[in-house]
N, CA, C and O atoms as a GROMACS GRO file, in nm:
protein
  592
    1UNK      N    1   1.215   1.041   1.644
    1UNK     CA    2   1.142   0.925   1.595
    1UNK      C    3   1.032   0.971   1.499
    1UNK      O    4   0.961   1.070   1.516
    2UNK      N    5   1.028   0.876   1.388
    2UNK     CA    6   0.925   0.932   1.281
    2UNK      C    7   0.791   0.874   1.347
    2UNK      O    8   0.776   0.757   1.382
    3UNK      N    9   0.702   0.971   1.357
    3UNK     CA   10   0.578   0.883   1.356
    3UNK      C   11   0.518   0.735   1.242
    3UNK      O   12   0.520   0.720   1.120
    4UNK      N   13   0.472   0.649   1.353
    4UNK     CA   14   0.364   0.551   1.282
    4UNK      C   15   0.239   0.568   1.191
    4UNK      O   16   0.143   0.644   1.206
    5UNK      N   17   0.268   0.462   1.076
    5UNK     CA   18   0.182   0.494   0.986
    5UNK      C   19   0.027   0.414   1.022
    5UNK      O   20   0.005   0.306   1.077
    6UNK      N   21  -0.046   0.493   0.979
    6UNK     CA   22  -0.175   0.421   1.016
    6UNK      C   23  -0.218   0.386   0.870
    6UNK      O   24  -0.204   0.459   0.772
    7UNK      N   25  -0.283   0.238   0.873
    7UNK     CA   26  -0.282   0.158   0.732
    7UNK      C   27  -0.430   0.066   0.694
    7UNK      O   28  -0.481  -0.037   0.737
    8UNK      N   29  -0.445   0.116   0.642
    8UNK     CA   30  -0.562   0.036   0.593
    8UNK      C   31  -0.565  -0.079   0.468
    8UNK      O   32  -0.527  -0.062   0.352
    9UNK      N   33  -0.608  -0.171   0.513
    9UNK     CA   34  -0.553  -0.350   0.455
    9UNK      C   35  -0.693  -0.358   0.373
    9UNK      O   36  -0.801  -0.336   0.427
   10UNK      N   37  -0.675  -0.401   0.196
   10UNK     CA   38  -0.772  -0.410   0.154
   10UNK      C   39  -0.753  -0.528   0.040
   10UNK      O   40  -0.703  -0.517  -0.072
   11UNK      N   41  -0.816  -0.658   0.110
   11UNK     CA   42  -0.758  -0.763   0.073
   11UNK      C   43  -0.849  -0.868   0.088
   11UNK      O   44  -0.927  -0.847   0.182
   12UNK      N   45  -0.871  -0.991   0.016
   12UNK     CA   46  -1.009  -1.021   0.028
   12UNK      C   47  -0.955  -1.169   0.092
   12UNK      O   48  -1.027  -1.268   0.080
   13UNK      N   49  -0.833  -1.178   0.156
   13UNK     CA   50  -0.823  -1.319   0.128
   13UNK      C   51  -0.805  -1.309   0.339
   13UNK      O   52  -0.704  -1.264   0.393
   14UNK      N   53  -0.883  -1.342   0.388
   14UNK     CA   54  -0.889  -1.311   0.517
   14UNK      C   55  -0.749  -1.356   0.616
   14UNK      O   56  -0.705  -1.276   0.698
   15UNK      N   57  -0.702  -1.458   0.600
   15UNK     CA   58  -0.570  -1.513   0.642
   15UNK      C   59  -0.422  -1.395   0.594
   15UNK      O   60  -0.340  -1.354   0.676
   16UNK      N   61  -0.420  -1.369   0.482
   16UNK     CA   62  -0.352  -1.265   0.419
   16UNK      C   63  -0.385  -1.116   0.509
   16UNK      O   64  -0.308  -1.024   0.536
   17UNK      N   65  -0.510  -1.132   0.537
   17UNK     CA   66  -0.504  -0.981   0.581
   17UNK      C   67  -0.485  -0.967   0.725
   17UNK      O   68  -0.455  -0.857   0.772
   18UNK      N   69  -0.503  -1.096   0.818
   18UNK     CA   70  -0.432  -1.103   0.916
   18UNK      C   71  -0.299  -1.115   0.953
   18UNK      O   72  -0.235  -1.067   1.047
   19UNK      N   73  -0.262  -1.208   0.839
   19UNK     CA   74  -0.077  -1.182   0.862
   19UNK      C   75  -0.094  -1.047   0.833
   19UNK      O   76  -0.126  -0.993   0.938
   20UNK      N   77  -0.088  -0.964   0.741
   20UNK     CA   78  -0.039  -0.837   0.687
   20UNK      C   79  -0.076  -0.702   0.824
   20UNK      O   80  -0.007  -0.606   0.861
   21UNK      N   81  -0.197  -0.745   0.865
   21UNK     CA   82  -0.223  -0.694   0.990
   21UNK      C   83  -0.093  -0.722   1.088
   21UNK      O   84   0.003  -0.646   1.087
   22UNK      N   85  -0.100  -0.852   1.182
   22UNK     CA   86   0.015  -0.826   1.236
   22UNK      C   87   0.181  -0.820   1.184
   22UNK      O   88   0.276  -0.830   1.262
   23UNK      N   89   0.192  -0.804   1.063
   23UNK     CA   90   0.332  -0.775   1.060
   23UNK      C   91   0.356  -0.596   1.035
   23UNK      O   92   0.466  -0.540   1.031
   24UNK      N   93   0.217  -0.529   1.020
   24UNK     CA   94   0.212  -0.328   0.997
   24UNK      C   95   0.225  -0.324   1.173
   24UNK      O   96   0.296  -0.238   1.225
   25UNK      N   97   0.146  -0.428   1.261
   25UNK     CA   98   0.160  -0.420   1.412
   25UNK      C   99   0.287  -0.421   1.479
   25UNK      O  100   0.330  -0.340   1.561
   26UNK      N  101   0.347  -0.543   1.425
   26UNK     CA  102   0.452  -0.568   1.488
   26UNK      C  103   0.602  -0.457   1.464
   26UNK      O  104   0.703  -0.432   1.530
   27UNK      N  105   0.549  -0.417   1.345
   27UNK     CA  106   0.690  -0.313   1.263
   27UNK      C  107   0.651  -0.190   1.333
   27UNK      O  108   0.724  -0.096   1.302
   28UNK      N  109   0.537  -0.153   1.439
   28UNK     CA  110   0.512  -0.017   1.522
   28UNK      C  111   0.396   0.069   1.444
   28UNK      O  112   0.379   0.191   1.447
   29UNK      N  113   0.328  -0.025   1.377
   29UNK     CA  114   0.247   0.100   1.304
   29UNK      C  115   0.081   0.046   1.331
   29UNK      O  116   0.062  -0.069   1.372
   30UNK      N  117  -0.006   0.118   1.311
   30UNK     CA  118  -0.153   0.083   1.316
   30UNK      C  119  -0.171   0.090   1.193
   30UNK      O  120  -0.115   0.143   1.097
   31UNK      N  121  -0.349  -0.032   1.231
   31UNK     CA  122  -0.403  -0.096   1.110
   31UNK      C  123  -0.592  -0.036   1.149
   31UNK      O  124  -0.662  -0.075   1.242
   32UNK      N  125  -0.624   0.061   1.044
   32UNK     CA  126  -0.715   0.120   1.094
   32UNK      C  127  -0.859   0.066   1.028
   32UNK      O  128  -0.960   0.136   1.031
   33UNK      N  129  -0.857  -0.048   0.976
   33UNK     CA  130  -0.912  -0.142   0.925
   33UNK      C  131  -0.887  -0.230   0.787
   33UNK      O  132  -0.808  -0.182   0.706
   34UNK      N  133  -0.935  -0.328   0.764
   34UNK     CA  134  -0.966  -0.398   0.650
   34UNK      C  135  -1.026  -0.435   0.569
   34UNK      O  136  -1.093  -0.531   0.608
   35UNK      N  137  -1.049  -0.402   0.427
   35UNK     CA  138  -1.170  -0.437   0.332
   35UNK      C  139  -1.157  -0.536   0.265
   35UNK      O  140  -1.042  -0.580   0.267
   36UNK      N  141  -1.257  -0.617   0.179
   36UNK     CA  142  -1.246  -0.766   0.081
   36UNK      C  143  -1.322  -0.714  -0.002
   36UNK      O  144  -1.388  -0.803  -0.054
   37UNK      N  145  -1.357  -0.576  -0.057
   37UNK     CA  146  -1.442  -0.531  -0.223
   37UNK      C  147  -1.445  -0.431  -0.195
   37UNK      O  148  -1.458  -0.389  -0.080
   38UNK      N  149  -1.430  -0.356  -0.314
   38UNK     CA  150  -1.490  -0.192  -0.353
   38UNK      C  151  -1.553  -0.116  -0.298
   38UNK      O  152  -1.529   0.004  -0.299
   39UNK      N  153  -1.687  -0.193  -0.216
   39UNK     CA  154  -1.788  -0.166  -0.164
   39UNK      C  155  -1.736  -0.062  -0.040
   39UNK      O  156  -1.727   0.059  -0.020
   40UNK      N  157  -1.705  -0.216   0.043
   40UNK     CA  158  -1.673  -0.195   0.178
   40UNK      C  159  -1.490  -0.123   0.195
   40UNK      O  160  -1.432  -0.082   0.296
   41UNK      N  161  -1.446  -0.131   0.060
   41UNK     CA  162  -1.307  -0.060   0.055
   41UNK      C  163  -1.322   0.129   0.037
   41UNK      O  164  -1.226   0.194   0.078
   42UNK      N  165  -1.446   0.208  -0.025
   42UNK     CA  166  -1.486   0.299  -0.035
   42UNK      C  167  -1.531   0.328   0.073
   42UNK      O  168  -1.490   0.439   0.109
   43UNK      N  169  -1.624   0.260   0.173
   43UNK     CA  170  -1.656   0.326   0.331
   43UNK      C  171  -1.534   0.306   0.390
   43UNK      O  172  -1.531   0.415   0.447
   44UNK      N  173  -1.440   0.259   0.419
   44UNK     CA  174  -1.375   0.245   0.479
   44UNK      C  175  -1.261   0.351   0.479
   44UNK      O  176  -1.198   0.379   0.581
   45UNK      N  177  -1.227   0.432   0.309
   45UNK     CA  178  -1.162   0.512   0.297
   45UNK      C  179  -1.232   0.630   0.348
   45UNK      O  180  -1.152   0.702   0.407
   46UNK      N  181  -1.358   0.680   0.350
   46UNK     CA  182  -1.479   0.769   0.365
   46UNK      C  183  -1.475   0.756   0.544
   46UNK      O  184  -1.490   0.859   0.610
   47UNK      N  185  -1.461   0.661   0.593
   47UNK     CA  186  -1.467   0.653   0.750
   47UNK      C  187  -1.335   0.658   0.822
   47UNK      O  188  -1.336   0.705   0.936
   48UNK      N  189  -1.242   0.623   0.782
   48UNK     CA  190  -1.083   0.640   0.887
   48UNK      C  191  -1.000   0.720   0.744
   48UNK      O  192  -1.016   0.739   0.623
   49UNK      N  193  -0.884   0.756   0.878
   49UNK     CA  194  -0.795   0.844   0.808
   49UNK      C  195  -0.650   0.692   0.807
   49UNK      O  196  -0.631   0.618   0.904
   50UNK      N  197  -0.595   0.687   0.714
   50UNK     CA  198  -0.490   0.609   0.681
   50UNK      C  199  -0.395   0.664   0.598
   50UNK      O  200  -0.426   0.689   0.482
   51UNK      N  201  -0.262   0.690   0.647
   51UNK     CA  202  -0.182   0.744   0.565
   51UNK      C  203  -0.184   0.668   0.427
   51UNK      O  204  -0.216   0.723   0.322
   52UNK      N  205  -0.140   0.509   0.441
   52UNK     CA  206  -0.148   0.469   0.334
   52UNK      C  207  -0.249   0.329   0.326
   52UNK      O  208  -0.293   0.283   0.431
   53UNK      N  209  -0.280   0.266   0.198
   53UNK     CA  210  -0.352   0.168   0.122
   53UNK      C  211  -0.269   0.045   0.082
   53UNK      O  212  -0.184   0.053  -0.006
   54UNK      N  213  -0.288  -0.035   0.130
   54UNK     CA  214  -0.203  -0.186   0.097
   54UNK      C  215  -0.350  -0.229   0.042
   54UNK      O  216  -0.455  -0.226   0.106
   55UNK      N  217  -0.331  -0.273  -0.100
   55UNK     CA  218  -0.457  -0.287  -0.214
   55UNK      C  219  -0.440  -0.426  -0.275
   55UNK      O  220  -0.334  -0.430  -0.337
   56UNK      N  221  -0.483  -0.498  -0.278
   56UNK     CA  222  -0.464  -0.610  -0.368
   56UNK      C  223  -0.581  -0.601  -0.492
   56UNK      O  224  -0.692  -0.558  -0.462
   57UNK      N  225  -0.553  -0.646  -0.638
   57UNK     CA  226  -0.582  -0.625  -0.722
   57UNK      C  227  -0.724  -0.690  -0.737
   57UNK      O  228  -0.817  -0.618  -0.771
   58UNK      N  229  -0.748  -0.851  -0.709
   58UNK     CA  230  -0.850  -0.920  -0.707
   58UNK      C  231  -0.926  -0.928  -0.604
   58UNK      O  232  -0.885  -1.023  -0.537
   59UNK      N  233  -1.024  -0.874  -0.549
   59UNK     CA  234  -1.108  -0.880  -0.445
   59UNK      C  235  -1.221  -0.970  -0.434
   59UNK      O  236  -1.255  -1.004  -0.547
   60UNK      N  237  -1.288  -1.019  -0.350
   60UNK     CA  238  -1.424  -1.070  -0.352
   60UNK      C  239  -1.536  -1.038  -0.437
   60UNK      O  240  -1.634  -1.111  -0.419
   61UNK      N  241  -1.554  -0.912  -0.561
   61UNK     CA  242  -1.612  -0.868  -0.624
   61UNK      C  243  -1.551  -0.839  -0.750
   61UNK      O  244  -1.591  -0.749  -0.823
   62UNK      N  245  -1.432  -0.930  -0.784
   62UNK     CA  246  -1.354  -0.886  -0.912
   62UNK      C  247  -1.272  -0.850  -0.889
   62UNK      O  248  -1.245  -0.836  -0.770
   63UNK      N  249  -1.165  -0.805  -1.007
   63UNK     CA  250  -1.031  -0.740  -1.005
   63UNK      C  251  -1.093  -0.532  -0.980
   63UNK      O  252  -1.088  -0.424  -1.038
   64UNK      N  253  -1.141  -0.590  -0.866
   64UNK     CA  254  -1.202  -0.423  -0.823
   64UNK      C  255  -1.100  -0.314  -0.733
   64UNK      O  256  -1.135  -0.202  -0.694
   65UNK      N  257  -0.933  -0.396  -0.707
   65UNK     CA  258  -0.815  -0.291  -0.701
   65UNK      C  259  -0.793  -0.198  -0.750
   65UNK      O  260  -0.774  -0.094  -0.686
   66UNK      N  261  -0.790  -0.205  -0.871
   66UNK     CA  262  -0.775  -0.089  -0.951
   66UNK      C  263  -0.898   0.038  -0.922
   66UNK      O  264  -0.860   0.150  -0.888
   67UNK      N  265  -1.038   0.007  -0.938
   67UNK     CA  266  -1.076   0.092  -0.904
   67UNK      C  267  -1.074   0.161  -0.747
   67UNK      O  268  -1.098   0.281  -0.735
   68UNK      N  269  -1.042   0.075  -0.628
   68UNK     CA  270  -1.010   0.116  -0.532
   68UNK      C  271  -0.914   0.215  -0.483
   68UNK      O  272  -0.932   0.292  -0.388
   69UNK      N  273  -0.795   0.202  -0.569
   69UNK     CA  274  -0.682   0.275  -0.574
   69UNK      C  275  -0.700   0.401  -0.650
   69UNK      O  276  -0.626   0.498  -0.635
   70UNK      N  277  -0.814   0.398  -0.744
   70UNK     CA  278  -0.866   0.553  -0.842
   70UNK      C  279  -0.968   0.597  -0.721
   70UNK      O  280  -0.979   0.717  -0.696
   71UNK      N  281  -1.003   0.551  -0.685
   71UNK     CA  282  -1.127   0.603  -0.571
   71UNK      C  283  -1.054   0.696  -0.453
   71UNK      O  284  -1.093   0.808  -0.422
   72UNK      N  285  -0.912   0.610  -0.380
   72UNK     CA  286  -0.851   0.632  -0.311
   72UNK      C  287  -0.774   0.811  -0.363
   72UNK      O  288  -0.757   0.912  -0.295
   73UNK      N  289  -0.750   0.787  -0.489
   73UNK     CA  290  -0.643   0.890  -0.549
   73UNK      C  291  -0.742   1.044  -0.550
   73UNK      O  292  -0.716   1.160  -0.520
   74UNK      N  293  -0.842   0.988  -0.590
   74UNK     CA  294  -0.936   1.079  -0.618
   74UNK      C  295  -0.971   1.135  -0.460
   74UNK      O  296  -1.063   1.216  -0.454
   75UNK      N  297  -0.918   1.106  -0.358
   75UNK     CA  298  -0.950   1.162  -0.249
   75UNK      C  299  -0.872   1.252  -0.186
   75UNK      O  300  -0.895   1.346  -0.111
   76UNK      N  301  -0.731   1.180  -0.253
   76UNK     CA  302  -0.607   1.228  -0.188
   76UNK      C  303  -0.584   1.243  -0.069
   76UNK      O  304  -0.539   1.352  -0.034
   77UNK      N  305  -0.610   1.136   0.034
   77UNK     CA  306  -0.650   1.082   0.157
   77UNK      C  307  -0.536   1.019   0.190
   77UNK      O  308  -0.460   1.052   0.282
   78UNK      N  309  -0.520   0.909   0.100
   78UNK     CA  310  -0.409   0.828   0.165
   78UNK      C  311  -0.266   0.766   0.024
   78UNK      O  312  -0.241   0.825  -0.081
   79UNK      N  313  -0.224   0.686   0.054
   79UNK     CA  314  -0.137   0.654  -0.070
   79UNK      C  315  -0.190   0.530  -0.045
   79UNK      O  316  -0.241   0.473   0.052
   80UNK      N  317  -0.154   0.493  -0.200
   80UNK     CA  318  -0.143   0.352  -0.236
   80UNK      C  319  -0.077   0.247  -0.285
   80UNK      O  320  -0.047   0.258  -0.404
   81UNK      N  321  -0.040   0.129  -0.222
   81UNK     CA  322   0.059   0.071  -0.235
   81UNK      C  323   0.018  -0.113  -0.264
   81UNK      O  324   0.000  -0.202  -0.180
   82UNK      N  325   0.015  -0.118  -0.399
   82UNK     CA  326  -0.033  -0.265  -0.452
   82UNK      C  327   0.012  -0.376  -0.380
   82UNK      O  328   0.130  -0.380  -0.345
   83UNK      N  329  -0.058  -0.458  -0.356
   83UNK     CA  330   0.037  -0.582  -0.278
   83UNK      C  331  -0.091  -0.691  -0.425
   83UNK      O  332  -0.210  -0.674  -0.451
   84UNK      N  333   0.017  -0.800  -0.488
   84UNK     CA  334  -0.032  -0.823  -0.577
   84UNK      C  335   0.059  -0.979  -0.631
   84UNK      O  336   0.182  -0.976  -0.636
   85UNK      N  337  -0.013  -1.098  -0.664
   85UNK     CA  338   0.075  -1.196  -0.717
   85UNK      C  339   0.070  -1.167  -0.837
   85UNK      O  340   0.132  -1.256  -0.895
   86UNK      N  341   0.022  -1.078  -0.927
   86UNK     CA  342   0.028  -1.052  -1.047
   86UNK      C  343   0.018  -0.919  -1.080
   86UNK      O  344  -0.087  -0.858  -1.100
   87UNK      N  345   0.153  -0.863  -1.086
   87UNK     CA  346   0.135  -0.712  -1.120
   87UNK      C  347   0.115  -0.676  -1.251
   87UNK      O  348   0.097  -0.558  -1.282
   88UNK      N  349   0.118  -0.783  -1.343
   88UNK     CA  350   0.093  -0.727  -1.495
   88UNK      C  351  -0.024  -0.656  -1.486
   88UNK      O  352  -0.039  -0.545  -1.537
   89UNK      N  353  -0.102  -0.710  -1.427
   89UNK     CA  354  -0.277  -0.613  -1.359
   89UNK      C  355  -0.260  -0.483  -1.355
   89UNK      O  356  -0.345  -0.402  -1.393
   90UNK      N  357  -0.132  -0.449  -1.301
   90UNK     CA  358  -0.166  -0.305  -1.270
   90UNK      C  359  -0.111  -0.182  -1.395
   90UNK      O  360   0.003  -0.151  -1.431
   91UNK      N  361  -0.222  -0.142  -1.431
   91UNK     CA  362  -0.227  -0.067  -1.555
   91UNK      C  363  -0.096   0.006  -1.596
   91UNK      O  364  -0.014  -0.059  -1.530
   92UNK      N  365  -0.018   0.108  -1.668
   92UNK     CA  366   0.104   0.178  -1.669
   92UNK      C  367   0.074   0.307  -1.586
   92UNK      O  368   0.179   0.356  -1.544
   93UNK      N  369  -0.015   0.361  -1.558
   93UNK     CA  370   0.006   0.473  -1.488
   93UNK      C  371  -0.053   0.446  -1.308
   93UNK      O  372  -0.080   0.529  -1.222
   94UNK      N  373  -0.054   0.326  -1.304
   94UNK     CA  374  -0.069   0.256  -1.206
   94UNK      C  375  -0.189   0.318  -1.089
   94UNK      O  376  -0.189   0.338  -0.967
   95UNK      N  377  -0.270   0.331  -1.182
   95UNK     CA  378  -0.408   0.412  -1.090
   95UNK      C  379  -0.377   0.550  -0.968
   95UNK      O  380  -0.453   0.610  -0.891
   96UNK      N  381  -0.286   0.557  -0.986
   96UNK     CA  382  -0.191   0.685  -0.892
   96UNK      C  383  -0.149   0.617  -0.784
   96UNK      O  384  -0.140   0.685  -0.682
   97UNK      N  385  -0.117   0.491  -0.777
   97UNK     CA  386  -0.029   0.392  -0.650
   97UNK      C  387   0.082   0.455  -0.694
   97UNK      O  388   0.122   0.500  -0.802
   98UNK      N  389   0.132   0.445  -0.553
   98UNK     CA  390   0.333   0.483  -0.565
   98UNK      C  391   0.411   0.409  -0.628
   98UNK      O  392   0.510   0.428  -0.700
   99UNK      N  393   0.312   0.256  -0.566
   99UNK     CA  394   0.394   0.146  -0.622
   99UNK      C  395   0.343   0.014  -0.570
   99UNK      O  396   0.232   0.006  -0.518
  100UNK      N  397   0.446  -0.117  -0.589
  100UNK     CA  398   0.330  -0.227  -0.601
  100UNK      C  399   0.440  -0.313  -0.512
  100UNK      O  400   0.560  -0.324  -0.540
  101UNK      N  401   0.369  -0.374  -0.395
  101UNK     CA  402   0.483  -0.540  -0.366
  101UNK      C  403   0.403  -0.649  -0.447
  101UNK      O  404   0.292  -0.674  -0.493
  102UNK      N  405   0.544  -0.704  -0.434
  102UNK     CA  406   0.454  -0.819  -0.532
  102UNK      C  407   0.448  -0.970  -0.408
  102UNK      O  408   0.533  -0.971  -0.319
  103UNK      N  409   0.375  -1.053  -0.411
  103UNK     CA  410   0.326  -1.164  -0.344
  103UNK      C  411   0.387  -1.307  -0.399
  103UNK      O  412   0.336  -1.339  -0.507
  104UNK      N  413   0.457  -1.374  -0.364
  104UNK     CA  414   0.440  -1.346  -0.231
  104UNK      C  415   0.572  -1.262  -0.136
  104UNK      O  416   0.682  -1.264  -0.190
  105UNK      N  417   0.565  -1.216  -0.047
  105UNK     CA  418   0.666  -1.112   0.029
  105UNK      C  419   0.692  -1.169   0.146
  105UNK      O  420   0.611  -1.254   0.183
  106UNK      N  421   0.809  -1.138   0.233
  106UNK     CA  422   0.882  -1.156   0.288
  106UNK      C  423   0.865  -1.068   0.404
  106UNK      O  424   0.837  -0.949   0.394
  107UNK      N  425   0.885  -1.139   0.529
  107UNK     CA  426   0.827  -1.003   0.676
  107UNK      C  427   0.980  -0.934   0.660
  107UNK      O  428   0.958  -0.822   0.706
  108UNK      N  429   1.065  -0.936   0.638
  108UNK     CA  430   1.199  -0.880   0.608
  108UNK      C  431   1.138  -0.778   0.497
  108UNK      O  432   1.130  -0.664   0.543
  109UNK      N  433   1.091  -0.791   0.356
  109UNK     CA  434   1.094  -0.702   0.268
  109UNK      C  435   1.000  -0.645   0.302
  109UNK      O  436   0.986  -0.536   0.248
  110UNK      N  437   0.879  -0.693   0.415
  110UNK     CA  438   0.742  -0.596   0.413
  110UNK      C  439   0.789  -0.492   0.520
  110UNK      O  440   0.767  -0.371   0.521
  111UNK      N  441   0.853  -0.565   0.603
  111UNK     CA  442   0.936  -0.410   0.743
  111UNK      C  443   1.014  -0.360   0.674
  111UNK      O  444   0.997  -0.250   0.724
  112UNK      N  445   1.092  -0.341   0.596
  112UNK     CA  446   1.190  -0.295   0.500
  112UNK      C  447   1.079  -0.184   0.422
  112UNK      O  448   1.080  -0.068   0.463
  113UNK      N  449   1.003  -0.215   0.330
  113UNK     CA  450   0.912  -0.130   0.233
  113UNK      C  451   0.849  -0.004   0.356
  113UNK      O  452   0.854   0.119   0.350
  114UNK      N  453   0.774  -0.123   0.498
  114UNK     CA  454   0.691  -0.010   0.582
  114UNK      C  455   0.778   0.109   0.644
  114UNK      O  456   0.724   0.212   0.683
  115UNK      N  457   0.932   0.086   0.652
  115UNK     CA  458   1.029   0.180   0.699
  115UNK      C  459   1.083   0.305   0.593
  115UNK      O  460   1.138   0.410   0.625
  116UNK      N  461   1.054   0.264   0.483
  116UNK     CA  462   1.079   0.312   0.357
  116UNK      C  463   0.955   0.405   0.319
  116UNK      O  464   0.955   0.521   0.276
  117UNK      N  465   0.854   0.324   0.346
  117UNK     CA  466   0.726   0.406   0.321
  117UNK      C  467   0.697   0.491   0.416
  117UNK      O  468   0.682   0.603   0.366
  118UNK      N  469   0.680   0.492   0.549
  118UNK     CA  470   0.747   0.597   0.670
  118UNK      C  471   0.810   0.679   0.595
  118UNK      O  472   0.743   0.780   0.572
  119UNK      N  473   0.941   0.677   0.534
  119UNK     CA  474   1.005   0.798   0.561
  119UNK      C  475   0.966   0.873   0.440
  119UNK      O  476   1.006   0.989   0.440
  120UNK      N  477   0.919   0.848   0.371
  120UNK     CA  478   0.831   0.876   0.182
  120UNK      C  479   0.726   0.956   0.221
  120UNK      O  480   0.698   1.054   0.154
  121UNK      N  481   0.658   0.923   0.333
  121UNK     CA  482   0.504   0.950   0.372
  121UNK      C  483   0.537   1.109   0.438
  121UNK      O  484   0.501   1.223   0.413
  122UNK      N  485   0.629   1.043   0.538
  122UNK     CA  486   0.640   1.161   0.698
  122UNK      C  487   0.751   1.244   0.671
  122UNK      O  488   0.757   1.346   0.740
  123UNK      N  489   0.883   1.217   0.550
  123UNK     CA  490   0.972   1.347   0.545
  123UNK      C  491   1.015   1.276   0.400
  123UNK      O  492   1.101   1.189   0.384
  124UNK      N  493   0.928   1.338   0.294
  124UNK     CA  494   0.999   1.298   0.166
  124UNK      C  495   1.125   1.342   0.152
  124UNK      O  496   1.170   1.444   0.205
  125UNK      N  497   1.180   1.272   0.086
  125UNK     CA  498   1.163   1.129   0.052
  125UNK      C  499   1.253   1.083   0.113
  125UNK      O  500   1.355   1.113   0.175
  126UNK      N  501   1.175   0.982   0.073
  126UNK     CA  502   1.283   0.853   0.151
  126UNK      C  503   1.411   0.868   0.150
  126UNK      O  504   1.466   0.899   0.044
  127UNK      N  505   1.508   0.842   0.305
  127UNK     CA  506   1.613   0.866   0.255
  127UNK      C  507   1.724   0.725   0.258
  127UNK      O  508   1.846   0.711   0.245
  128UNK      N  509   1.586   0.619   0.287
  128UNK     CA  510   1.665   0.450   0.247
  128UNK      C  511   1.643   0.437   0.132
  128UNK      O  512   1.570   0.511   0.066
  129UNK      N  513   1.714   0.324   0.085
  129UNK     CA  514   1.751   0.287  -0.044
  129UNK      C  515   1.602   0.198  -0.040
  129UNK      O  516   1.534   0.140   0.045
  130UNK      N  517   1.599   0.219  -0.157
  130UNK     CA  518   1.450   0.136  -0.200
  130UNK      C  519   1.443  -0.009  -0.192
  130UNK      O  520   1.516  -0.063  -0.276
  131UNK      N  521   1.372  -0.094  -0.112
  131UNK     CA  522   1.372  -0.242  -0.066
  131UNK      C  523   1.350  -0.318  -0.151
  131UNK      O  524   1.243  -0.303  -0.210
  132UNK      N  525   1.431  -0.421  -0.188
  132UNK     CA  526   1.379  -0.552  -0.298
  132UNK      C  527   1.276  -0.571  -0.324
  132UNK      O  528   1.211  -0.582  -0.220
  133UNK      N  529   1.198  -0.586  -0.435
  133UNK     CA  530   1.038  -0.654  -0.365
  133UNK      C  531   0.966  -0.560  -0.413
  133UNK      O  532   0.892  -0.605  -0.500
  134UNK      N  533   0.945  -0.391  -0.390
  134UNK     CA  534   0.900  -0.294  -0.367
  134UNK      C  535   0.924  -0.241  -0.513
  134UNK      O  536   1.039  -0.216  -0.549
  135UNK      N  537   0.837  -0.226  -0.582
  135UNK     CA  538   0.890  -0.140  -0.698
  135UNK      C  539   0.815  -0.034  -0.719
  135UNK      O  540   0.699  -0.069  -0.738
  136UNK      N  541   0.833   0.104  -0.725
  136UNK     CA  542   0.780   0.198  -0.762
  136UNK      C  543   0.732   0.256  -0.878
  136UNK      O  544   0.800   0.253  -0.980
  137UNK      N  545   0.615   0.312  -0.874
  137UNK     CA  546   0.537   0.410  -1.011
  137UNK      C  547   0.620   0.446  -1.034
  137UNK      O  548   0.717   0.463  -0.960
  138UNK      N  549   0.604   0.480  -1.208
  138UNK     CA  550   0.700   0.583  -1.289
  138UNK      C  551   0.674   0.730  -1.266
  138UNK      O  552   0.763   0.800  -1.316
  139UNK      N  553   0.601   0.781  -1.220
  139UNK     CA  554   0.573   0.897  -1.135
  139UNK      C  555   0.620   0.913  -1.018
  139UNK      O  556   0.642   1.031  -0.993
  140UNK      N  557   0.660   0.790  -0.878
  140UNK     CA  558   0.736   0.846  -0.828
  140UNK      C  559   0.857   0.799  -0.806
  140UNK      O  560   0.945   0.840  -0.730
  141UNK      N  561   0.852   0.692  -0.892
  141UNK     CA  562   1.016   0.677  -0.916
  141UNK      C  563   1.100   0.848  -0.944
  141UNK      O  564   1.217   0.858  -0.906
  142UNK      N  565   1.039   0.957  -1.005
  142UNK     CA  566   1.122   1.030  -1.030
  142UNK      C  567   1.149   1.156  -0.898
  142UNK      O  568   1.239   1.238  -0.888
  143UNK      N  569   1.016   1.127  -0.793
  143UNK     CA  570   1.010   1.174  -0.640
  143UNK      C  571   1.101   1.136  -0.573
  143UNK      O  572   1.193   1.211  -0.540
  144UNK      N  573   1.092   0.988  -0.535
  144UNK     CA  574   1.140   0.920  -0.465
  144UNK      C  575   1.273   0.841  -0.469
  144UNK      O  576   1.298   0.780  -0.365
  145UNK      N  577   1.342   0.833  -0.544
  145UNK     CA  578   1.416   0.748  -0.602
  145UNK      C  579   1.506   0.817  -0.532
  145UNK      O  580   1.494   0.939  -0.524
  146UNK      N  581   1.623   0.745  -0.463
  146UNK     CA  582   1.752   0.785  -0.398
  146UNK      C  583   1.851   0.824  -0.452
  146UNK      O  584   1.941   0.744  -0.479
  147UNK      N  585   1.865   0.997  -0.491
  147UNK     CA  586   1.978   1.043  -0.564
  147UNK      C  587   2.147   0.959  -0.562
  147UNK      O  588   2.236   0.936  -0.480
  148UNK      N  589   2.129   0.941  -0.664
  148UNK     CA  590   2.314   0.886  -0.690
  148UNK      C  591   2.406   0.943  -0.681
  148UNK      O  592   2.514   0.888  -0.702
   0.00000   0.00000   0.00000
């Protein structure tokens, strides 16, 4: 059995971050807290260990995702993984996120991505086929991507 990912939810929309909470719960994994700005998304990376970052682009303090996810990269702490109703936001080199779901998502495509992201995280790479929904950086699309 692969170990559970421990995840940190950084999302300003409080209902959103409780579903997203219990569906990382329910799929077997921990949620080692949640942020709504930059602020409190920087202590939070600085205080727990989280394999990975579920980031949304617009926070309570602005479209301050992006810098969250450069903050995050710059630590090389955890990965990051956009959850976003508008991914045009996310720049081309995608702040060093793996990759982005887009919103709204599906508890089918989000257990699908978290099983996928498991096996990316804990024995690269993945050796499922990449989940609908889920689209990956052009950086690791060329990691990750399931040989043909």
């Amino acid at each position: 059995m692969i170990e559970p990912l421990k995840v940190l939810i950084v999302e300003d929309e409080a209902l959103l971050a409780m579903e997203l909470e219990s569906l990382v719960e329910d799929a077997g994994h921990s949620v080692v807290g949640w942020a709504t700005s930059l602020a409190e998304a920087k202590d939070m990376v600085d205080t727990t260990q989280a394999d990975i970052a579920f980031v949304d682009i617009h926070l309570t303090d602005g479209p301050t995702g992006i810098d969250v996810a450069e903050y995050i990269g710059d630590r090389k702490n955890s990965m990051v993984i956009f959850m976003t109703a508008n991914p045009k936001r996310i720049p081309d080199h995608f702040a060093g996120a793996i990759g982005v779901i887009a919103k709204p998502y599906t508890m089918n495509g989000l257990t699908s991505a978290l099983r996928y992201l498991q096996e990316g995280v804990r024995r690269p790479p993945p050796k499922s086929e990449r989940p609908a929904g889920f689209t990956l950086s052009p950086a690791f699309k060329t990691i990750w991507a399931p040989a043909a």
